[in-house]
Backbone bond lengths (Angstrom), bond angles and torsions (degrees), N, CA, C in turn:
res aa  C-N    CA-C-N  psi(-1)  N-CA   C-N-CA  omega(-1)  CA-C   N-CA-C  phi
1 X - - - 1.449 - - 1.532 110.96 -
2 X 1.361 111.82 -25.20 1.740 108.64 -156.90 2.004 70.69 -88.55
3 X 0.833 120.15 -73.66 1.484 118.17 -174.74 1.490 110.45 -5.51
4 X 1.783 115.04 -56.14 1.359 104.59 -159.71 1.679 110.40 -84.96
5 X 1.357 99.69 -46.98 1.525 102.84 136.79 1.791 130.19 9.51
6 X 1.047 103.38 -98.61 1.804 117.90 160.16 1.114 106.46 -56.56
7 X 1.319 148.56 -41.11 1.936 126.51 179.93 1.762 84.91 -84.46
8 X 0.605 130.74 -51.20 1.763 107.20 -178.70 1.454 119.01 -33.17
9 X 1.636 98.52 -62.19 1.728 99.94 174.46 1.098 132.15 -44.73
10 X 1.761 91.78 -46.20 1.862 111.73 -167.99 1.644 93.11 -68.55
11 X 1.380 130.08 -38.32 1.495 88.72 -169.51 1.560 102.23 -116.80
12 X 1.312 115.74 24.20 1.344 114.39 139.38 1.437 133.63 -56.97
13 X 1.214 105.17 -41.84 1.983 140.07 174.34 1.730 86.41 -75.96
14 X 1.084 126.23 -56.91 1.660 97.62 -166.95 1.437 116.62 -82.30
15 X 1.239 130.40 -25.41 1.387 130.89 151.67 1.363 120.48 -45.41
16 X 1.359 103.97 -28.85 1.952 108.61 -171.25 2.259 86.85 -81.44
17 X 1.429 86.99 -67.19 1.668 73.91 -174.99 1.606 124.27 -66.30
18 X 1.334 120.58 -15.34 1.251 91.14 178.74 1.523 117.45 -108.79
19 X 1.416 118.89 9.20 1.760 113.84 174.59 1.679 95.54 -52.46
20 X 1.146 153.61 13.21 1.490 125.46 169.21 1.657 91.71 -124.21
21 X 1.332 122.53 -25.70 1.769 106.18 158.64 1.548 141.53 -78.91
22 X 1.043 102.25 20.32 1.321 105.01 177.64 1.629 122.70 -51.78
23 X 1.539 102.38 -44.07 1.409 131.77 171.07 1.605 117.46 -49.92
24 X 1.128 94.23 -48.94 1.610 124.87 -172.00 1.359 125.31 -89.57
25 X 1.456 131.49 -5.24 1.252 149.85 165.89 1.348 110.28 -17.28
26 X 1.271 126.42 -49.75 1.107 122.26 -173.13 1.356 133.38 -71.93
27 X 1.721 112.23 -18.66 1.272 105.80 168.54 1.297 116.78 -74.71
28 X 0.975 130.66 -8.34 1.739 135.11 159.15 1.693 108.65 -44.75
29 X 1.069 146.15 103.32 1.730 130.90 -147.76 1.703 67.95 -110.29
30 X 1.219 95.85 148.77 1.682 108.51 175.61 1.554 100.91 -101.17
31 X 1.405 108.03 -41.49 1.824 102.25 169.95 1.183 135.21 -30.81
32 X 2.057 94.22 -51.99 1.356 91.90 -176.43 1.343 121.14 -70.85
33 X 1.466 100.90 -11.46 1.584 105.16 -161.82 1.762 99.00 -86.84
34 X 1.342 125.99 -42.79 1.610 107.91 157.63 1.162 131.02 -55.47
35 X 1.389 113.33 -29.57 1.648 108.73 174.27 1.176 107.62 -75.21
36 X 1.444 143.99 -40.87 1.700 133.86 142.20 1.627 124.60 -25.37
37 X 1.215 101.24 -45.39 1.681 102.41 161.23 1.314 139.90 -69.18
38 X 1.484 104.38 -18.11 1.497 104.93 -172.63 1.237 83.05 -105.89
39 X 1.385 151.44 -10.13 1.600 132.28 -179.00 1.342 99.32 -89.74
40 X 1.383 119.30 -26.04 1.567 114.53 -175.92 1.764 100.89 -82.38
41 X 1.077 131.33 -37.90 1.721 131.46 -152.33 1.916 93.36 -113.93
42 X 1.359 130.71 19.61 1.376 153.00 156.61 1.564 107.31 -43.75
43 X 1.271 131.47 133.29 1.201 126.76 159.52 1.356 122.70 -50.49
44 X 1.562 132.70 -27.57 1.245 134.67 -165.77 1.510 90.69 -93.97
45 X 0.904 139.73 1.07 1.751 132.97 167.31 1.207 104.25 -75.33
46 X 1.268 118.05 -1.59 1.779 121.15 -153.44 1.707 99.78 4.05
47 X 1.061 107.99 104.43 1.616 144.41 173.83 1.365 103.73 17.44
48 X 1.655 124.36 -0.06 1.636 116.11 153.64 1.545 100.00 89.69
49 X 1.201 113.85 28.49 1.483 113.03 179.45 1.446 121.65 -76.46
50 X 1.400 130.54 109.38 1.016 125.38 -145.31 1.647 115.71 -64.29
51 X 1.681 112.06 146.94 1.563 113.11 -168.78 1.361 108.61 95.20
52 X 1.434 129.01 -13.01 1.392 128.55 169.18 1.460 138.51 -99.56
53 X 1.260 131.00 146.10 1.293 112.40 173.06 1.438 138.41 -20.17
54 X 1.585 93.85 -44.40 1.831 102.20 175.30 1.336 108.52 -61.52
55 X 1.354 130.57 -48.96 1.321 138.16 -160.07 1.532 90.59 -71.85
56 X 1.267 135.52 -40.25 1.337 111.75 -153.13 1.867 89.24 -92.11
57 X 1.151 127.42 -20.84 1.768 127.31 167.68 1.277 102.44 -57.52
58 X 0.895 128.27 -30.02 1.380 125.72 -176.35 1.632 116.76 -84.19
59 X 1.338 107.61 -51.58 1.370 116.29 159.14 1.882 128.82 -31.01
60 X 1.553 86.20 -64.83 1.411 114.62 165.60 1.911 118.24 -31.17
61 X 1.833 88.81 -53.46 1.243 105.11 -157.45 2.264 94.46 -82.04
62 X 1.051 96.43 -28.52 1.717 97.50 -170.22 1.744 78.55 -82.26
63 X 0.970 162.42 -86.16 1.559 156.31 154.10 1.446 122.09 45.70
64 X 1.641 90.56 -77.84 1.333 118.73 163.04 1.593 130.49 -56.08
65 X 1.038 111.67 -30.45 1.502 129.64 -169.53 1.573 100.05 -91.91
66 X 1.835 120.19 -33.42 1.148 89.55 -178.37 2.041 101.82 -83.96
67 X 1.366 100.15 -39.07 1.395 98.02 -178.43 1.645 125.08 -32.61
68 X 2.158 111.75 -42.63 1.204 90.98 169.40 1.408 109.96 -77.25
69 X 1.227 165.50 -7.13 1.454 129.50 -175.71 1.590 94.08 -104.01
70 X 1.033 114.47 43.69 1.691 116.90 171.19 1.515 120.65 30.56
71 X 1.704 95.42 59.10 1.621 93.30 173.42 1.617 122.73 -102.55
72 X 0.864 110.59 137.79 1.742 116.31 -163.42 1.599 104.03 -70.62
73 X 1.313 78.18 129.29 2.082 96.54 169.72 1.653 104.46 -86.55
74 X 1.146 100.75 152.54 1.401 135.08 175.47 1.428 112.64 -58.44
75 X 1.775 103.12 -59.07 1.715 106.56 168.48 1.434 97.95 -129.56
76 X 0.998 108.54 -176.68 1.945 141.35 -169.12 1.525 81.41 -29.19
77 X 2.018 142.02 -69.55 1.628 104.05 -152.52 2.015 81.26 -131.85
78 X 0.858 136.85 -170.11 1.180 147.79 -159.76 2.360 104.00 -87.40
79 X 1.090 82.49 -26.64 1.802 93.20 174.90 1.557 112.44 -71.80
80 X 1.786 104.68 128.79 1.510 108.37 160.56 1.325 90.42 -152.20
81 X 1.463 87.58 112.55 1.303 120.96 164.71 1.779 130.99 -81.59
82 X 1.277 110.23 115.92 2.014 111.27 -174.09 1.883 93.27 -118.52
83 X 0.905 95.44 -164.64 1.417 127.71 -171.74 1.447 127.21 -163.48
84 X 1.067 117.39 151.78 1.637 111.74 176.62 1.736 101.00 -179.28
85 X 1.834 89.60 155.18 1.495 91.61 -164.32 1.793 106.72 -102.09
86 X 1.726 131.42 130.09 0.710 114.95 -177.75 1.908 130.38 -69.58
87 X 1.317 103.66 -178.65 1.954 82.62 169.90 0.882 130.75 -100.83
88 X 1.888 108.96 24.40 1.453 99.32 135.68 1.490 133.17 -84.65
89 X 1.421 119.31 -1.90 1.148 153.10 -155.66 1.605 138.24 46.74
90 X 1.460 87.92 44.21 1.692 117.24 151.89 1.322 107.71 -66.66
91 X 1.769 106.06 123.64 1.055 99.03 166.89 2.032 123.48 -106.48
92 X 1.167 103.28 138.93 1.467 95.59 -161.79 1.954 101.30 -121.40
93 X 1.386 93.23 153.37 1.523 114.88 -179.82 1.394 119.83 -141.91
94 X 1.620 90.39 113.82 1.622 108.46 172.81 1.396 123.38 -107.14
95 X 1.452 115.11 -151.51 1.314 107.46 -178.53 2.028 93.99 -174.19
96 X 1.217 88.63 124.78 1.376 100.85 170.48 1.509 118.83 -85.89
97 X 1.381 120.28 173.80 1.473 101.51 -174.38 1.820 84.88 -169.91
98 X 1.372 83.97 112.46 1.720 124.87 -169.81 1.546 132.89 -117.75
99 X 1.304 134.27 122.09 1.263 142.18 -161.77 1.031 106.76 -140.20
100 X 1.866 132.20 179.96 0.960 124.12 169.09 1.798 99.52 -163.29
101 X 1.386 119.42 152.59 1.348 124.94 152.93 1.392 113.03 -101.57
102 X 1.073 114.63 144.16 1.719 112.89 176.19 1.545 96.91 -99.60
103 X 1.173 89.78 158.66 1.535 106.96 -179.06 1.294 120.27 -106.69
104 X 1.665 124.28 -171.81 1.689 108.52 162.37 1.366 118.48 -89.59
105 X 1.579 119.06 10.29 1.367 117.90 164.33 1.760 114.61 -112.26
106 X 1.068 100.42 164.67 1.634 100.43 160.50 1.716 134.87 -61.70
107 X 1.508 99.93 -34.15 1.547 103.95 -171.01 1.313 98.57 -92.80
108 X 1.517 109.26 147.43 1.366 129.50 -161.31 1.239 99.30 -132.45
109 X 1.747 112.34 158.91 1.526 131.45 -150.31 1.304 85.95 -134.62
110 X 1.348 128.50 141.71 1.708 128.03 166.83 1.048 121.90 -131.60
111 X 1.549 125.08 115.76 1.378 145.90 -171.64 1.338 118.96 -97.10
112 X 1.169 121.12 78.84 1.340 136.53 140.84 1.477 139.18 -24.44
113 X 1.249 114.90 137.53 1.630 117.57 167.39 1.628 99.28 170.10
114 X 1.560 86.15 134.55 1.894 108.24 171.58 1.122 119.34 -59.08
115 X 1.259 132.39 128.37 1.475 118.54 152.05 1.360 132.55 -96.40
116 X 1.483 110.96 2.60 1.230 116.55 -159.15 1.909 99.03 -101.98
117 X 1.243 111.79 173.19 1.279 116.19 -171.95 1.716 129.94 -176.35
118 X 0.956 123.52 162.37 1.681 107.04 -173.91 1.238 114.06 -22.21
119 X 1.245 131.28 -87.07 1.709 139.95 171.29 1.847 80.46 131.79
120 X 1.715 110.78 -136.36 1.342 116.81 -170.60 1.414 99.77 -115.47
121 X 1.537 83.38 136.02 1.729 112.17 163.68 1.495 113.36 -120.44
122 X 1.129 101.35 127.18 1.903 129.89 163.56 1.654 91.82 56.90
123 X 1.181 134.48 35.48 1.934 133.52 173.92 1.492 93.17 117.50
124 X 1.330 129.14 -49.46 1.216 126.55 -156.56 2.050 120.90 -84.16
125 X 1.177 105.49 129.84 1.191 125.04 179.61 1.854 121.54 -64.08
126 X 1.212 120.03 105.03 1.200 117.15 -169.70 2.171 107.28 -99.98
127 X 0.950 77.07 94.51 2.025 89.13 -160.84 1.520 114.76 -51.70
128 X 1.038 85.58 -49.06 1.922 100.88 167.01 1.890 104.18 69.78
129 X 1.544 96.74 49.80 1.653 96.15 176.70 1.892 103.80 -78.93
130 X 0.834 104.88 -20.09 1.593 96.78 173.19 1.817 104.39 -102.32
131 X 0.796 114.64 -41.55 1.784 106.14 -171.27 1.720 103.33 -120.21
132 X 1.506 96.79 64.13 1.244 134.78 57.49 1.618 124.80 155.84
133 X 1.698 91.83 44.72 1.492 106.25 -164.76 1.729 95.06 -76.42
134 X 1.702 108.25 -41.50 1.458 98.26 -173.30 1.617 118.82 -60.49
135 X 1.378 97.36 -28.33 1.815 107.57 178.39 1.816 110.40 -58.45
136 X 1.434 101.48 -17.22 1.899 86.33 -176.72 1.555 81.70 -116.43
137 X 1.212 145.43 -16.10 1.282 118.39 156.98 1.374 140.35 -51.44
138 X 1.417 122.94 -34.72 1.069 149.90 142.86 1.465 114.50 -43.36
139 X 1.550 116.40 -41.62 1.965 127.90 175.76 1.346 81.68 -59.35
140 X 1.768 134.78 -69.20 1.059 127.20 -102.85 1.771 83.55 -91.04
141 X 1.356 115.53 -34.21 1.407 138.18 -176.59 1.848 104.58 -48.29
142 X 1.312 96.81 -58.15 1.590 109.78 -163.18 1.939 107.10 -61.25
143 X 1.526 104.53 -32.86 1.433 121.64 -169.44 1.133 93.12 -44.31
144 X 2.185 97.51 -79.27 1.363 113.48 -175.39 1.308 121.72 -39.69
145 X 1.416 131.09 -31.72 1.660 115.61 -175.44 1.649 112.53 -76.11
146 X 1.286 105.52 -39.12 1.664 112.10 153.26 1.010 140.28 -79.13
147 X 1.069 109.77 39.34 1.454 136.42 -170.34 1.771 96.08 -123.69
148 X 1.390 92.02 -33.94 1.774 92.32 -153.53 1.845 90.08 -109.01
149 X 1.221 109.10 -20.82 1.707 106.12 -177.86 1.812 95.10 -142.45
150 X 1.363 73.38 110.55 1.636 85.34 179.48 1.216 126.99 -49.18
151 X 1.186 146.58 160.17 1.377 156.35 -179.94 1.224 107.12 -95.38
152 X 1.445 110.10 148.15 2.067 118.55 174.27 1.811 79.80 -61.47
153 X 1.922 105.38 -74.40 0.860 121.75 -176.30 1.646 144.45 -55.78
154 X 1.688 131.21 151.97 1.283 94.04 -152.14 1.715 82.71 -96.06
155 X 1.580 113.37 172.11 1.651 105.65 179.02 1.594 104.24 -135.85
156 X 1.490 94.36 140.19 1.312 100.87 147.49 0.956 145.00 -94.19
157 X 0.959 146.90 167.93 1.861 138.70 -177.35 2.198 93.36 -151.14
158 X 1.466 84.92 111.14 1.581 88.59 159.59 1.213 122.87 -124.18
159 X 1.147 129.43 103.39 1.324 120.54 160.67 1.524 124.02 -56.22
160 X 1.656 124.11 102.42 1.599 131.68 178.96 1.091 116.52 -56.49
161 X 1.772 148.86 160.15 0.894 144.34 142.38 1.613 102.67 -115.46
162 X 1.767 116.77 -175.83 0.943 99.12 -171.13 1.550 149.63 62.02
163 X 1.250 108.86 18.59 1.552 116.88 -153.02 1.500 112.38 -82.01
């Protein structure tokens, strides 16, 4: 249910943002947006499992990407970090990583996507180019075009960890 849920939203949210790009499709560069994918869904990410080196390269790397197209954080650096204990009572700590463009209105739209993902099991690398490196490639994609053509609306873009 939560599945159908989220594709409802998601292309509720992409119908809302793109009825004025239709025209404009092309500044969306699809390159960049695979070459964002293959650095995120990379063996050396080791599969981005949250709490690990990979996850925080990855972090790093969605970080960086918003810093160059100069998108404004929420507080002092783009990281907000929570915690919570599971029911087995592991307790685990992630970190979201959040930006925003303002728009020419007040009400704001928020674009979501996980980055985090199995990481490695028993030697083997779980890459996670679909669940869910392409989903923040696509974040990282959508920023930049509103970045460069302003929004009515103002947006967020979070990349989740922990999901």
């Amino acid at each position: 249910m939560q599945r159908y849920s989220n594709f409802i939203l998601i292309s509720f949210l992409l119908c809302l943002i793109s009825a004025p790009l239709f025209g404009q499709l092309d500044r969306l560069d699809s390159e960049f947006m695979l070459e964002d994918l293959r650095k995120l869904s990379h063996d050396a990410a080791e599969g981005r499992r949250t709490g690990t080196k990979g996850s925080e390269a990855a972090r790093r790397f969605i970080i960086k990407q918003f810093e160059d197209m100069k998108a404004k954080s929420l507080k002092k650096d783009y990281r907000h970090p929570f915690s919570f204990v599971t029911s087995r009572g592991d307790s685990i700590s992630g970190e979201n990583v959040v930006a925003y463009i303002k728009g020419e209105e007040e009400t704001a739209f928020v674009v979501t996507a996980h980055y985090d993902h199995l990481g490695v099991r028993d030697s083997v690398v779980y890459n996670g180019a679909d669940d869910n490196a392409s989903g923040v490639a696509a974040l990282i994609a959508l920023a930049e075009y509103f970045k460069a053509n302003k929004p009515r609306h103002t947006l967020i873009f979070a990349a989740l960890d922990a999901e």
